[in-house]
C-alpha positions in Angstrom: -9.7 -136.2 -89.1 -12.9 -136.9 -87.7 -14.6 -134.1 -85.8 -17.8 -134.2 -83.6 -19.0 -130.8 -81.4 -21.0 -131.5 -78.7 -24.2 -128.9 -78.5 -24.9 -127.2 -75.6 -27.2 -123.9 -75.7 -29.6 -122.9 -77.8 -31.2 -126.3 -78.3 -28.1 -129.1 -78.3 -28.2 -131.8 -76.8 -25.3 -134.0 -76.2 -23.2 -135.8 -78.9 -21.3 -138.2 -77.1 -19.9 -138.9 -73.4 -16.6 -137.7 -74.2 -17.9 -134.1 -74.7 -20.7 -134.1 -72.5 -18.9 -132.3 -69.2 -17.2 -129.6 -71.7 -20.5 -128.8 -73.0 -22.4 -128.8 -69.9 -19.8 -126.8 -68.5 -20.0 -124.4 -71.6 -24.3 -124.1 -70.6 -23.5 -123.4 -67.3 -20.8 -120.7 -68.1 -23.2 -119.0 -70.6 -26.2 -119.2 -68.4 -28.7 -115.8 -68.4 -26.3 -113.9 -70.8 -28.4 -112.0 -72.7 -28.9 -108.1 -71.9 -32.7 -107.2 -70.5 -34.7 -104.5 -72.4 -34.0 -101.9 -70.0 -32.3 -99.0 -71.9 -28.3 -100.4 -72.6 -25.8 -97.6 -71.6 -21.9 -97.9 -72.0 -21.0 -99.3 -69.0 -17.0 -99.8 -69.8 -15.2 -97.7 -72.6 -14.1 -101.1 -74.0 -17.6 -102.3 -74.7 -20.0 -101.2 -77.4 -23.0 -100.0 -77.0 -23.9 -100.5 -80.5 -26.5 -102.7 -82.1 -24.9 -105.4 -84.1 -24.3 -105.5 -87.6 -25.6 -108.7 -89.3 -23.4 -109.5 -91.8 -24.9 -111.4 -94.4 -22.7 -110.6 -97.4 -19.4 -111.1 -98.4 -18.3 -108.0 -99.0 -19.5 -106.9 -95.3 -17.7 -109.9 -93.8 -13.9 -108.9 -95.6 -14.7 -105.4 -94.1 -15.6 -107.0 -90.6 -12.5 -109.4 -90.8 -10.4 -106.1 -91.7 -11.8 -104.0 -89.6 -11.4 -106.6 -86.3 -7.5 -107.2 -87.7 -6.5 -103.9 -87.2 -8.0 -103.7 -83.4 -5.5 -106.8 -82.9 -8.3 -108.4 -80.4 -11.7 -109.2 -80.5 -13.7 -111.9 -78.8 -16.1 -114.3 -81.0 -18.6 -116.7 -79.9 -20.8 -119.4 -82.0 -24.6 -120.9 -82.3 -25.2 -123.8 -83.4 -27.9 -126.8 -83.4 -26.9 -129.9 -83.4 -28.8 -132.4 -82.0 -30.2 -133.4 -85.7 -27.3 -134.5 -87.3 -23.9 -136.4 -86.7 -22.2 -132.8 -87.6 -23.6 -129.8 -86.0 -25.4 -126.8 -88.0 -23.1 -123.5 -87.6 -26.5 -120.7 -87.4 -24.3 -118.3 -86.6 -21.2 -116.5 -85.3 -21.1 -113.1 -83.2 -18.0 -111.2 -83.5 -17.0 -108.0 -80.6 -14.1 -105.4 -80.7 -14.2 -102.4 -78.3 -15.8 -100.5 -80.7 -18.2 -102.5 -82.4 -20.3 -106.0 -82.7 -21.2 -107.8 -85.7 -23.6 -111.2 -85.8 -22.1 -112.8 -88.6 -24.6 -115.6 -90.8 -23.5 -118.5 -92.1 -27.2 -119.3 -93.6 -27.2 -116.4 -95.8 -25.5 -118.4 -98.3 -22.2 -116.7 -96.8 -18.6 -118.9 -96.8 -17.2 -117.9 -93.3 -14.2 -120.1 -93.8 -12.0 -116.7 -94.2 -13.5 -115.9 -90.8 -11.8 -118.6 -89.7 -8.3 -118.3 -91.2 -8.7 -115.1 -88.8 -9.2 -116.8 -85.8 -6.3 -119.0 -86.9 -4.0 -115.9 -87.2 -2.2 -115.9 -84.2 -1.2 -112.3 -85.1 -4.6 -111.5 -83.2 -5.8 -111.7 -80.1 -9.3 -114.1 -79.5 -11.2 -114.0 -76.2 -13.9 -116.4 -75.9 -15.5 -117.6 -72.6 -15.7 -120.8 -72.0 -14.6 -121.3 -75.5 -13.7 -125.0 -75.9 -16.7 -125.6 -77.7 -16.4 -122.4 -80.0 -12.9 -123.6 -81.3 -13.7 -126.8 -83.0 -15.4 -125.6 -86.4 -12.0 -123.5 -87.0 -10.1 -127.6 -87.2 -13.4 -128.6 -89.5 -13.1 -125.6 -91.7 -9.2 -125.1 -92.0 -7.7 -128.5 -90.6 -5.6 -126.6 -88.3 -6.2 -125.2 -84.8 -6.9 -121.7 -83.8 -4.6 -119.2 -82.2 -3.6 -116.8 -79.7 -6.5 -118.0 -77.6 -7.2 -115.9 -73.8 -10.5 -117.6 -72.4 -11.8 -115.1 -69.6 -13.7 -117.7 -68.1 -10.1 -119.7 -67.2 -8.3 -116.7 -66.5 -10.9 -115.4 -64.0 -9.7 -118.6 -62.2 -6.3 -117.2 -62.4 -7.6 -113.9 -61.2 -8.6 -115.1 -57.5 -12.3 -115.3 -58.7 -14.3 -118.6 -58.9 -14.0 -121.3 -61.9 -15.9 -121.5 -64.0 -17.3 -119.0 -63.8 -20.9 -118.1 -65.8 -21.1 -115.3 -68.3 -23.3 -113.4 -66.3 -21.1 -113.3 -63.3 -17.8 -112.4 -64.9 -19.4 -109.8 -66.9 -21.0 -108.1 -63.2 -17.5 -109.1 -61.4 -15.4 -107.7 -63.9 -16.9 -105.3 -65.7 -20.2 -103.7 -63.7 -23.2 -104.5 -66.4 -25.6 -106.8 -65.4 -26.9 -109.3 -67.4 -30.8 -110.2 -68.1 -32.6 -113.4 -68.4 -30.9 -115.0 -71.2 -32.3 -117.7 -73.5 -32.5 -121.5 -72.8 -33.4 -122.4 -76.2 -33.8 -121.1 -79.2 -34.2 -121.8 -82.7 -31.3 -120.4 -84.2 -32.0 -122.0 -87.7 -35.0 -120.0 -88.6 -35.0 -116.7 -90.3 -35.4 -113.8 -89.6 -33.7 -113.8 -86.2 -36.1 -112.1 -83.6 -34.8 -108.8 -82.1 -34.2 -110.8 -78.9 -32.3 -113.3 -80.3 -29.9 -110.4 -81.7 -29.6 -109.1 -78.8 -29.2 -112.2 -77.0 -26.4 -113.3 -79.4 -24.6 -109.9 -78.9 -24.0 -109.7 -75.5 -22.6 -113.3 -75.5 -19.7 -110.9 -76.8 -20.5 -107.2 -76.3 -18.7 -107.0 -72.6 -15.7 -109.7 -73.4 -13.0 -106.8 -74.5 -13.8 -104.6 -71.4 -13.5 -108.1 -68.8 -10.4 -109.3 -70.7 -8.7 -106.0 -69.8 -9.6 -105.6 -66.4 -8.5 -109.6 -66.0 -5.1 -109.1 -67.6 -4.8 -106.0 -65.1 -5.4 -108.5 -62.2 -2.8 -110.5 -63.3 -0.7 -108.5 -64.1 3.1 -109.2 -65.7 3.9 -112.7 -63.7 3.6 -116.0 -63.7 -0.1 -116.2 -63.2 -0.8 -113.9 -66.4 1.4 -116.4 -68.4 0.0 -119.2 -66.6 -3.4 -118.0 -68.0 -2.2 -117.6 -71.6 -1.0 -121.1 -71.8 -4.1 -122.7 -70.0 -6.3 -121.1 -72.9 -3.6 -122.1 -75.3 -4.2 -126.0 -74.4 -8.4 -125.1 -76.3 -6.6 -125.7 -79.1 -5.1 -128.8 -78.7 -6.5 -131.3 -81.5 -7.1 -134.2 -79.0 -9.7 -132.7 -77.2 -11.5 -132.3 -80.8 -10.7 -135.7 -82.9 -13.3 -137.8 -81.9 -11.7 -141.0 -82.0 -13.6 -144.3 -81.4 -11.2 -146.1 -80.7 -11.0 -144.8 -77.4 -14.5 -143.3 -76.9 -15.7 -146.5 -75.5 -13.7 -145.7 -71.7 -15.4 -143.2 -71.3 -18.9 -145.4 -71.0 -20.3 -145.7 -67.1 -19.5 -149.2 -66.3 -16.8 -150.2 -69.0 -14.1 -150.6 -66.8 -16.0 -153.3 -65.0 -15.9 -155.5 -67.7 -13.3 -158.3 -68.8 -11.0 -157.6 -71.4 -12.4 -159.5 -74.0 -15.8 -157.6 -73.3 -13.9 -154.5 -73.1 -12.9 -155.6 -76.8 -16.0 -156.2 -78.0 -17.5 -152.9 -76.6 -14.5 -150.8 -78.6 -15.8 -152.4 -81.9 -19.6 -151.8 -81.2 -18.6 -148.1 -80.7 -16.7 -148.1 -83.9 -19.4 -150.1 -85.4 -22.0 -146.7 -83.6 -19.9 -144.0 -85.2 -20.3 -145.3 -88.7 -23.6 -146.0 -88.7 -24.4 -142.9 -87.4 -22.5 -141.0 -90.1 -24.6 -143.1 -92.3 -27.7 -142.2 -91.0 -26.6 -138.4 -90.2 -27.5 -138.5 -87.0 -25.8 -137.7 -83.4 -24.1 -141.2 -82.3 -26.3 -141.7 -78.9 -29.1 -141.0 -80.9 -29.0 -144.2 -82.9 -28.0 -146.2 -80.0 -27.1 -144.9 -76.3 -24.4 -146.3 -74.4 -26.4 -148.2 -72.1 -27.1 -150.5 -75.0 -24.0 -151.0 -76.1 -22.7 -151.9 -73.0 -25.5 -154.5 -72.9 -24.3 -156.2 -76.2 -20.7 -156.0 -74.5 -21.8 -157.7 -71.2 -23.9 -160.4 -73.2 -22.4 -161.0 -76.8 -24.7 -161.8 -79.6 -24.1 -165.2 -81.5 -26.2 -164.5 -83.7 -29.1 -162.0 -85.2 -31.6 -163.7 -83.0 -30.0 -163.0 -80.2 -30.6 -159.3 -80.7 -34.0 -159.8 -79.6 -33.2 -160.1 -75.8 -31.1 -156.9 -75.8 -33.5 -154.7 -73.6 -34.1 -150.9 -75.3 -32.4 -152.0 -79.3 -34.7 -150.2 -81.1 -36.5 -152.9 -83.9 -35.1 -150.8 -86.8 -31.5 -150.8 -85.5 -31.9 -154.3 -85.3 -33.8 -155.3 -88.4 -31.4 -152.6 -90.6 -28.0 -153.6 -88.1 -28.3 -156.7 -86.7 -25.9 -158.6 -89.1 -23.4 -155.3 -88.8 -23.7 -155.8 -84.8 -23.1 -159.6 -85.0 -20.2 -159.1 -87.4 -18.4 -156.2 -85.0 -19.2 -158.9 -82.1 -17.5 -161.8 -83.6 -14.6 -159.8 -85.0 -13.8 -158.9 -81.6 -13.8 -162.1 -80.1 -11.5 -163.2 -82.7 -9.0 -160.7 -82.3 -5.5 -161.8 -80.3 -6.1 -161.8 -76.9 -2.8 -159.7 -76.3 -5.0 -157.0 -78.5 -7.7 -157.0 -76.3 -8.0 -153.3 -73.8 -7.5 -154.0 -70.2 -9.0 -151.2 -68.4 -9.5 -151.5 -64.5 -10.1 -149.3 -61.9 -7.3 -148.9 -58.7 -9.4 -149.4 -55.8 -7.4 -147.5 -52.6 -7.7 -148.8 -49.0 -9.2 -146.7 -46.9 -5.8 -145.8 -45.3 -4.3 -144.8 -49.5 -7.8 -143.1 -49.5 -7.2 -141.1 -46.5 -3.7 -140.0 -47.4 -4.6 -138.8 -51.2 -7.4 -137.0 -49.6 -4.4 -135.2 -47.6 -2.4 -134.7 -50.3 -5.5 -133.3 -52.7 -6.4 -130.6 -49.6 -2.5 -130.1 -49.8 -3.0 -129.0 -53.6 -5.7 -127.3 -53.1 -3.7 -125.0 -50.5 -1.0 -124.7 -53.2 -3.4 -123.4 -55.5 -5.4 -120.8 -53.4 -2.3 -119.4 -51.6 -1.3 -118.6 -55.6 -4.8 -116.9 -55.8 -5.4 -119.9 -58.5 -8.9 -122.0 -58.1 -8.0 -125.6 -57.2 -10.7 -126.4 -59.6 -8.3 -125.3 -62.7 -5.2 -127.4 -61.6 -6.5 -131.1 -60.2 -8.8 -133.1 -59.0 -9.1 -135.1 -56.0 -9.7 -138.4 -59.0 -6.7 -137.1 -60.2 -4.3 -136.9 -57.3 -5.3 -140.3 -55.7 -4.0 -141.8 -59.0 -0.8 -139.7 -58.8 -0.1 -140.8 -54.8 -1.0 -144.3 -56.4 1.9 -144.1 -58.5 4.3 -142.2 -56.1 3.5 -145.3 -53.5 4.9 -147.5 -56.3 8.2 -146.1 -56.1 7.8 -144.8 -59.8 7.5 -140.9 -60.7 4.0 -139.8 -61.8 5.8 -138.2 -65.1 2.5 -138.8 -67.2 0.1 -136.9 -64.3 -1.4 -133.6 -65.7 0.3 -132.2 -62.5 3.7 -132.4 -63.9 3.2 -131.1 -66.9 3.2 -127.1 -68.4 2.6 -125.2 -66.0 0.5 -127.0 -63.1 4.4 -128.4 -62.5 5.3 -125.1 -61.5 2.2 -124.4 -59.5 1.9 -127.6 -57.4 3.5 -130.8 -58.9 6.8 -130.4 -58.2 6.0 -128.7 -54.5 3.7 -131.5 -53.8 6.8 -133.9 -55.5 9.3 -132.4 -53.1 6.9 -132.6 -49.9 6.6 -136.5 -50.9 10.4 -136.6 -51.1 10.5 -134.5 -47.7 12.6 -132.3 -49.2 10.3 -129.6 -48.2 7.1 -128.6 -46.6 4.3 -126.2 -47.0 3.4 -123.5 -44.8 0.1 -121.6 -45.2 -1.3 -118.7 -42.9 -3.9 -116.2 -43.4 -3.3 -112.6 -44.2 -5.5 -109.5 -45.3 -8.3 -111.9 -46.0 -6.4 -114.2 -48.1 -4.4 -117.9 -48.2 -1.3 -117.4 -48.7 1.9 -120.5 -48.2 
């Protein structure tokens, strides 16, 4: 199983287009979370206002891991850098119960994997915030996923608060404490950690206990609660973690544009990228960035000459490469044609435009009359291509919409309203949407 994390704070840069949003969205979420120097007080009984432990011995680590299995929940977050090699560098993992906060060190010569097996025990609870990023070194280290996953950041957006929603905010929204001026970058590789980076790295977790319970009393018992539960369920769900290349290539600006046989050849080249870059130990768009393959794709090489007119190849790419490139070009064009990817792009008339629009501020209604930010259920990309479908007299059964719970929420009422077997009714009361 081939895993890739994308970087985002402390230094990463991105790994690839597939990941790129998730890990953008994971900066933004964590944005100024680290505590000021102004003297800490306890500003929820669920959050320590201890110093953290760093643990940097096994022995201190089974005590940890024992000591956050009988609390039953904690919340965990990660550090790494990653913008050096094709797998990312784990610096280190911060760990928070109610009662206490531990900065655990995978550096110190320390094997965190039974840290893992913990976070794969669904016997215990694991908040993260924005955690999609945090879950992927549990797949590396165990081969399986995590479990019993609650993500404060998506259940906020359950909660009738804003998603996503930054660290910072949740923790003041939810919680009271305000956060300080957190830390853009940081090298999280070098040792000793400075006293601000062990504070920063603490209240990434310090305040996630106290804002998961005063979420899940928002929520309360219904379907929103379980709603929630499910949505941070679906972190763990090995597709969005097996980079496969394959299938990397659609996400590339511009590939749908091309003709099938270039769409072929582009596949290969990205194959061709991840070796290569596994070879050279390096982040994929580091040896070679989209643009360029999409270049090769758009005008094939017939040779190693060729390469010369490709604008931005760097000369050792080419010189070390070139016959690699050639040889993924050629192999492509020689593959059946009824092999070759056909991806295009539905263009709407304005008058389909129009009417998805409707139907996406239709959604949109569904979703805020629930107290449910439209932003966690659909896009307005997303239902154009389901009224695209619907207009072909087919059922959009493989739409997002219609699946788990975002059927319950607002595919099937948006389904039924197509059908006109019903109709939606929304009104304003005590300062809130309601249908």
């Amino acid at each position: 199983m081939n895993l890739r994390r994308n970087p985002e704070r402390g230094g990463r840069t991105a790994r690839s287009p597939k990941f790129q949003h998730r890990a953008d969205s994971h900066e933004q979420a964590h944005s100024q979370p680290s505590l000021s120097d102004q003297t800490r007080h306890q500003a929820h009984p669920l959050a320590s206002a201890d110093r953290p432990q760093l643990i940097t011995r096994a022995d201190e680590l089974a005590e940890l891991i024992q000591s956050l299995k009988s609390a039953g929940s904690f919340a965990y977050d990660s550090e790494f850098i990653g913008e050096l090699t094709y797998l990312p560098r784990l610096c280190l993992i911060q760990a928070a119960s109610a009662t206490r906060i531990a900065l655990i060190d995978p550096l110190a010569d320390l094997d965190v994997r039974p840290f893992w097996e913990l976070v794969a025990d669904p016997s215990i609870e694991k908040i993260v915030h924005a955690g999609l990023q945090d879950v992927e070194p549990v797949f590396r280290a165990l081969g399986k996923p995590p479990a019993n996953l609650f993500d404060t950041q998506i259940a906020a957006g359950f909660a009738g608060v804003g998603y996503p929603l930054s660290l910072s905010k949740l923790v003041m929204t939810f919680v009271g404490a305000r956060l300080g001026k957190g830390l853009t970058f940081s090298h999280w590789d070098h040792r000793p950690l400075t006293d601000h980076q062990l504070r920063y790295a603490a209240d990434d977790v310090r305040y996630l206990p106290a804002a998961r319970h005063e979420i899940g009393k928002r929520l309360g018992d219904g379907d929103r609660a379980r709603w929630a539960k499910e949505e941070s369920a679906g972190l763990a769900d090995p597709s969005l973690h097996v980079f496969d290349p394959q299938t990397q290539w659609i996400k590339f600006r511009g590939a749908s544009a091309l003709p099938p046989l270039n769409q072929a050849i582009l596949r290969q080249l990205t194959v061709w990228r991840d070796a290569a870059a596994q070879t050279e130990d390096v982040p994929p768009r580091t040896l070679l960035r989209d643009e360029i393959l999409l270049d090769m794709a758009r005008w094939p090489v017939e040779s190693e000459q060729d390469l010369s007119r490709i604008k931005g190849l760097p000369r050792p790419i080419e010189s070390k490469y070139g016959a690699q490139i050639v040889e993924a070009t050629k192999h492509a064009k020689a593959s059946p044609p009824e092999h070759w990817p056909n991806l295009t792009v539905n263009e709407p008339s304005p008058e389909e435009k129009f009417r998805a629009d409707c139907l996406f501020i239709a959604a949109q209604g569904l979703a805020a009359g629930q107290g449910i930010d439209p932003a966690l259920i659909t896009s307005r990309q997303e239902i154009g291509e389901f009224y695209r479908i619907f207009t072909t007299g087919q059922i959009p059964e493989n739409s997002r919409i219609l699946r788990g719970w975002r059927r319950q929420a607002v595919g099937q009422p948006l389904l039924d309203v197509l059908h006109g077997k019903s109709h939606i009714t929304f009104h304003w009361k005590d300062g809130k949407l309601q249908i």
